[in-house]
N, C-alpha and C positions, 0 to 999 in steps of 0.2 A: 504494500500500500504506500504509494506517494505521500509523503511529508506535507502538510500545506502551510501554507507561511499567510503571517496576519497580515492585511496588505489594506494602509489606509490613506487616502487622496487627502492633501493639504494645499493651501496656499504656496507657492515659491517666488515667484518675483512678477514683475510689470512691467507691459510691455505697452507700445503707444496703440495695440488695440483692447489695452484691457490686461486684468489681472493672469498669468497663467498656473498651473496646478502640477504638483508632484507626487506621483505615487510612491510610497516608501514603505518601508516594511523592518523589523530586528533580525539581526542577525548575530551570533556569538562569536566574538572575538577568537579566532582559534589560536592552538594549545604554543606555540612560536611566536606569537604577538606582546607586545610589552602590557597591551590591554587584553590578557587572554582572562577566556570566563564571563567579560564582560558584554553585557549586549549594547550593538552600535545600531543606531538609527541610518539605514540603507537606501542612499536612491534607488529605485525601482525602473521608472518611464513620467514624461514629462507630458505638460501638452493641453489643451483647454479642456477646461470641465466636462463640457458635451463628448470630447474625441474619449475622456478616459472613464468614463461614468460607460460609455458605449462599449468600451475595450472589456473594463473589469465589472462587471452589472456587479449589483447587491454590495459593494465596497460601502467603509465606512469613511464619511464625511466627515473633515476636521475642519471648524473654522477659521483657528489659529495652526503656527504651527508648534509641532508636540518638543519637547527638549528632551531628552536623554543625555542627560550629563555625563562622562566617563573621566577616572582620572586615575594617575599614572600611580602604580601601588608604590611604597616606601620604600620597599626592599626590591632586588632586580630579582629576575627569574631562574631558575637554575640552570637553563643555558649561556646568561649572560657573559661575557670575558670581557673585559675590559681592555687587553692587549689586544683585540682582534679591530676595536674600532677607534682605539686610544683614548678613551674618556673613560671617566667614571660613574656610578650611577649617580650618587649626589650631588653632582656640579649644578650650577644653577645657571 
């Protein structure tokens, strides 16, 4: 059985015919990423309301857009080396 993923249409930016809409969806950070674990708010597909309301029926309408804040854990990960990219985790 196919996986479905939550997939919700929001505002993105403006355009001189009017506002245009993004469809996005979470995705989990995988297990080699400095944000692993974490779920990232994903572009999907782009494009005026009408094109994407047509494309994805029954999607959920957002009238802002949603934030999913993610941030960088304290400690690095246990693949991290600091000889391989010459910095350290704590530098700011």
């Amino acid at each position: 059985m196919k996986n479905k993923q939550k997939l919700w249409i929001e505002p993105n930016s403006q355009d001189h015919s009017g506002t245009l809409y993004a469809v996005f969806t979470l995705k989990q950070a995988p297990r080699h990423s400095v944000l692993a674990g974490q779920w990232l708010r994903t572009y999907v597909d782009g494009g005026t309301l009408e094109e994407l309301e047509k494309k994805y029926p029954n999607i959920d309408m957002s009238e802002f857009k949603r934030d999913y804040p993610v941030c960088v854990p304290s400690e690095p990960p246990e693949w991290f080396d600091p000889a391989n990219a010459g910095e350290s985790w704590d530098e700011e």
